[in-house]
C-alpha positions in Angstrom: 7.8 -69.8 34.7 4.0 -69.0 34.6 3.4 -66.1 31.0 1.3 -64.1 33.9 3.9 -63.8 35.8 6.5 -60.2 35.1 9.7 -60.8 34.3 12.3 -59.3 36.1 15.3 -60.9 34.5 17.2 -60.6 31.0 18.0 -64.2 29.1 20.6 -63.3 26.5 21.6 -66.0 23.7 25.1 -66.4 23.6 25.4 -64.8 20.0 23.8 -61.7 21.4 26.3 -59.8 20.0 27.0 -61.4 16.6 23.7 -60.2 15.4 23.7 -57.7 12.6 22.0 -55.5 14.5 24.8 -55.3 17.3 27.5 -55.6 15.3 26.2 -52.6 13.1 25.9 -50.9 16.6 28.9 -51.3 18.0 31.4 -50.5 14.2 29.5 -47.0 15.1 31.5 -43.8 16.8 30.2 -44.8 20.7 28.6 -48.0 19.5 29.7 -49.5 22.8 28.0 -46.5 24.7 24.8 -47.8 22.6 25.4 -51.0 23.0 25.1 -50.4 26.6 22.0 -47.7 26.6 20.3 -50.7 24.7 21.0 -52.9 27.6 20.0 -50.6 30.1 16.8 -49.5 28.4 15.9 -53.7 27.9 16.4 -53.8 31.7 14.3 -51.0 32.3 11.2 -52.0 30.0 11.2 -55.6 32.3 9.0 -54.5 34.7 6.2 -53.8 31.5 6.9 -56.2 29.6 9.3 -54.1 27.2 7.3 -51.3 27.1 9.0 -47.7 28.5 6.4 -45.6 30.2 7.3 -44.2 33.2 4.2 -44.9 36.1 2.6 -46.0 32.3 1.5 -42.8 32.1 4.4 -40.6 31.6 6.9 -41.1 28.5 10.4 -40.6 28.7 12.1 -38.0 27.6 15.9 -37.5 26.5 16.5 -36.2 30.0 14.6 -38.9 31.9 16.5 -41.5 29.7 20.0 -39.9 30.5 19.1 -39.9 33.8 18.5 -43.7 34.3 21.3 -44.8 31.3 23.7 -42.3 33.2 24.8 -41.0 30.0 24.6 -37.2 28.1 21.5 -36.7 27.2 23.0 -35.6 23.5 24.1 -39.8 23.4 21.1 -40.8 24.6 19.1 -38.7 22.2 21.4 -40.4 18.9 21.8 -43.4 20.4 17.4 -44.0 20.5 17.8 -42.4 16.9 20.0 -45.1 15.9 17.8 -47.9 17.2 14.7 -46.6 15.5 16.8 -46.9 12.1 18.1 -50.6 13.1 14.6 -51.5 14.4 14.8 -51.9 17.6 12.7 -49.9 19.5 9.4 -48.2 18.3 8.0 -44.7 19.6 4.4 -44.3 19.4 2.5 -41.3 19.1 2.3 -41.3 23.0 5.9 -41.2 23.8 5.2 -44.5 24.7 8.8 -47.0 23.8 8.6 -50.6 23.2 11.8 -52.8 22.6 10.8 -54.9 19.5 12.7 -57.6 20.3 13.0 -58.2 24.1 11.1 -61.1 23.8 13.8 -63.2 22.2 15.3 -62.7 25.7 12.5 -64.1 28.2 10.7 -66.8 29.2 11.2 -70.3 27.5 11.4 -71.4 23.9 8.1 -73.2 24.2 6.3 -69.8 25.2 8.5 -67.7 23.2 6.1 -68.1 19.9 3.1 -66.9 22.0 4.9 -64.2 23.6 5.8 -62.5 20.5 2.6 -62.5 19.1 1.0 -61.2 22.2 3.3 -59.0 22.8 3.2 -57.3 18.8 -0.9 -57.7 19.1 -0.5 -55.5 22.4 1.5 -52.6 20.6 -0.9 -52.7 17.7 -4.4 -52.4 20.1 -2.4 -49.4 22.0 -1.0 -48.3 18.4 -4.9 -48.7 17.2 -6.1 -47.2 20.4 -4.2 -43.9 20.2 -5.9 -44.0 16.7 -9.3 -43.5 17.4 -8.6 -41.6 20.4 -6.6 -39.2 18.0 -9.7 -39.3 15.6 -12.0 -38.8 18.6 -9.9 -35.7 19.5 -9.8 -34.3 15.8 -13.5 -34.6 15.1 -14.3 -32.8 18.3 -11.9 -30.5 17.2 -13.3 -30.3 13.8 -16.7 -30.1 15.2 -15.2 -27.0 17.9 -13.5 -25.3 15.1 -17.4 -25.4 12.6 -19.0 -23.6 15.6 -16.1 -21.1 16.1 -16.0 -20.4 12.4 -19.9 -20.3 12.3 -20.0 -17.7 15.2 -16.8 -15.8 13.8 -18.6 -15.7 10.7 -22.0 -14.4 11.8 -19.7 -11.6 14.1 -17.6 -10.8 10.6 -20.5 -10.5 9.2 -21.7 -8.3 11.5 -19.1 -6.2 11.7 -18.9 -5.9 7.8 -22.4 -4.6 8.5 -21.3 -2.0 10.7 -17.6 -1.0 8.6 -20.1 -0.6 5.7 -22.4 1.4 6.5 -19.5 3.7 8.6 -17.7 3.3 5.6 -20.3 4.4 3.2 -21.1 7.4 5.7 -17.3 8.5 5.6 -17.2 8.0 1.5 -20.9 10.1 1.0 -19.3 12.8 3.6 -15.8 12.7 1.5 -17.5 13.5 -1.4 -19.7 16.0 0.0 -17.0 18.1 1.0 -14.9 17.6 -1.9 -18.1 18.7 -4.1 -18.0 21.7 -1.7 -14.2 22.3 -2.2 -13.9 21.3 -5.5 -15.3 25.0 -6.9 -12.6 26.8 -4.2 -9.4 24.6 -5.2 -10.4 25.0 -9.0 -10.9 29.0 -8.4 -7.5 28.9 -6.1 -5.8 26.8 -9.4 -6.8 29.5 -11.8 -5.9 32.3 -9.6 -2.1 30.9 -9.3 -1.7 30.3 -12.9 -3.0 33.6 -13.8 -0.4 35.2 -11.9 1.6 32.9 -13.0 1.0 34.5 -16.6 1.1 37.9 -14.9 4.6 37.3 -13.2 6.4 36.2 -16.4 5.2 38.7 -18.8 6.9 41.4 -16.4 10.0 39.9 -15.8 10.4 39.6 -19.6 9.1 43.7 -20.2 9.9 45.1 -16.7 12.4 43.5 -14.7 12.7 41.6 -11.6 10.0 40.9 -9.1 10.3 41.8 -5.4 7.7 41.4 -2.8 6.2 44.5 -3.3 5.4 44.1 -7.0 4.5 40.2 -6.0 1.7 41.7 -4.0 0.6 44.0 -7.0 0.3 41.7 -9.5 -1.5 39.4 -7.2 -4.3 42.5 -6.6 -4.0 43.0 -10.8 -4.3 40.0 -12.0 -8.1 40.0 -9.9 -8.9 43.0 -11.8 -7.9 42.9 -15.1 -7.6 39.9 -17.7 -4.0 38.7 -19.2 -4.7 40.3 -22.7 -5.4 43.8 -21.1 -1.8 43.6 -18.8 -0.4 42.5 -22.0 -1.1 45.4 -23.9 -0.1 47.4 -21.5 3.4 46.2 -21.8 2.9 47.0 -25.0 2.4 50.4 -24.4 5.6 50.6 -21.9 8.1 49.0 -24.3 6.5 51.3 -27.6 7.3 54.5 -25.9 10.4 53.1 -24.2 9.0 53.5 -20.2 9.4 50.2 -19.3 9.0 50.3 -15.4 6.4 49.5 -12.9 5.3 53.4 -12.5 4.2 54.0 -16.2 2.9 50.5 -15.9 0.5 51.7 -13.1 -0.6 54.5 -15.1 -1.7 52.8 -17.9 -3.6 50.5 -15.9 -4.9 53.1 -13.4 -5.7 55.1 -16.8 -7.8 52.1 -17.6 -9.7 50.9 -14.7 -10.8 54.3 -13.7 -12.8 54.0 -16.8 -14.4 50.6 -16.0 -11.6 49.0 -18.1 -11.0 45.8 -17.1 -10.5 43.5 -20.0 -9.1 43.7 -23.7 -12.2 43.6 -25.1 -13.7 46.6 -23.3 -10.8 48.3 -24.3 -11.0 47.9 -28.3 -14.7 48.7 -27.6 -13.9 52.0 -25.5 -11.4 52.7 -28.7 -14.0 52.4 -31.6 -16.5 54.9 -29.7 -13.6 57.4 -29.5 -12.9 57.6 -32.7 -16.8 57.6 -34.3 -16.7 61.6 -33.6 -13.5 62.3 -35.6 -15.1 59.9 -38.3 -18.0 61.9 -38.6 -16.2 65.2 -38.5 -14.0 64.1 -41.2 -16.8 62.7 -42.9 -18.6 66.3 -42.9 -15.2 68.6 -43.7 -16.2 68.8 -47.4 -19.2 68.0 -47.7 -20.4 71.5 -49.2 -18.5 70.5 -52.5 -20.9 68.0 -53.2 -23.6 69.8 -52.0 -26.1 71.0 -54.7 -26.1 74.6 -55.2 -29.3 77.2 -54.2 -30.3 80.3 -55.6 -28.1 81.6 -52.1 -25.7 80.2 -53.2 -25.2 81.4 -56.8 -25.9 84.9 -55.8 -23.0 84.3 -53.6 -20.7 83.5 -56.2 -21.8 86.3 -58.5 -21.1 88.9 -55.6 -17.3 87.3 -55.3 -16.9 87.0 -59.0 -18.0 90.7 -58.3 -15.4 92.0 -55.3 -12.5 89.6 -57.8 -13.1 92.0 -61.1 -12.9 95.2 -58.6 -9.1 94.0 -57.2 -8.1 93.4 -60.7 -9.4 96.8 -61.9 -7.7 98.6 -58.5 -4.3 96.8 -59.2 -4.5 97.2 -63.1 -4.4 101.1 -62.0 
């Protein structure tokens, strides 16, 4: 039998199954169902020289094996696992399956040596083969993937571009309108804690607050200062009127004098009372006065009319 020529036959030694390898197969749960699944698949990989590729183009699959075993594919799929482990088969990257050892079981003894080593120089060229074709596939991949990241970065960059300058518009109008708002919200922040201040000092010297006297205090506390209300109070509680219509007067009283704050108030005070001062300051001032020549003929005319009632009442 010619080495060109394809074998189409299976030669088993008649300790086939007294090798480790079988014997490990078969002490297994279903080791005769891989037992025969081996068998089959050595049949099978005749027709290419031990080599499983269906068309040799197309690997099998755990379906396609099933299908030509005539066993579950969940067997099949174990049972290829198995002879991985035992070294029986090897897988390539391809899908491509070779039975390692099918050819102890062709051709004659004198071509046996040969076959062997032509047939493991064959799986490593195709082994060697899918190699470079894998490291053709990854540099052109390498090479595709530089010029997509080169382009992706040029258009990341341009877009950074654009999202910073947009972004730098949106941050310079943000802060342009918070500048704006910023004197507002202050104003508005003041405004409710200085009625705030206005609210508690009346519950604690009037009473209660209803709408009504919400809305007042509100008004108030834009005309008049905290010290100013305060004294007011003041002015309730010291002559026992503590409610909100001798409250109004006082502060009525006040700002219908231009009285608005505290300090106008002490102010309006100390040029009130400068008159009485000086009037007081003026009551006697004609005993310190130095006496005129009016003024001693004065006193002799009353030391006069005095002498007169003392004569009249002596008679």
């Amino acid at each position: 039998m010619s080495d060109n020529q394809k074998y189409y036959y299976l030669k088993l030694v008649d300790n086939f199954f007294d090798r480790d390898e079988m014997i490990m197969l078969e002490s297994m749960p279903d080791g005769y169902l891989y037992s025969n699944i081996l068998l089959k698949l050595y049949l099978r990989s005749l027709k290419n020289t031990g080599k499983l590729m269906f068309n040799d183009r197309i690997p099998y699959n755990p379906t396609m094996l099933a299908n030509i075993t005539r066993h579950p594919v969940a067997v099949v799929e174990k049972a290829v696992d198995i002879f991985q482990q035992l070294g029986l088969v090897e897988i390539l990257d391809n899908g491509a399956i070779y039975m390692l050892d099918i050819q102890d079981f062709i051709g004659k003894s004198s071509t046996e040596a040969d076959r062997k080593r032509n047939y493991r120089r064959r799986i490593d060229e195709e082994k060697k083969q899918l190699l470079e074709e894998k490291g053709q596939t990854v540099g052109q991949m390498s090479q595709q993937v530089s010029e997509i990241n080169g382009q992706m970065s040029q258009q990341v960059s341009e877009i950074n571009g654009q999202m910073s300058g947009q972004i730098s518009t949106i941050i310079r109008d943000r802060d342009r309108d918070r500048d704006r708002d910023r004197p507002r919200d202050r104003d508005e922040t003041q405004n409710s804690k200085s009625v705030g201040e206005f609210a508690s000092l009346y519950e604690k010297n009037i009473g209660m607050i209803n709408g009504l006297v919400s809305e007042w205090l509100i008004g108030i506390s834009n005309e008049i200062d905290i010290k100013l209300f305060k004294r007011a109070l003041e002015i309730c509680t010291e002559r026992g009127k503590t409610n909100l219509g001798y409250l109004k007067g006082i502060i009525n009283n006040w700002t219908n004098k231009n009285i608005t704050t505290y300090d106008q108030l002490q102010a309006y005070k100390l040029q009130q009372d400068k008159p009485k001062q000086q009037d007081e300051s003026h009551k006697f001032d004609f005993l310190d006065r130095p006496k005129t020549s009016n003024d001693e003929e004065l006193d002799e005319e009353a030391l006069e009319m005095l002498r007169k009632l003392e004569e009249w009442g002596a008679n």
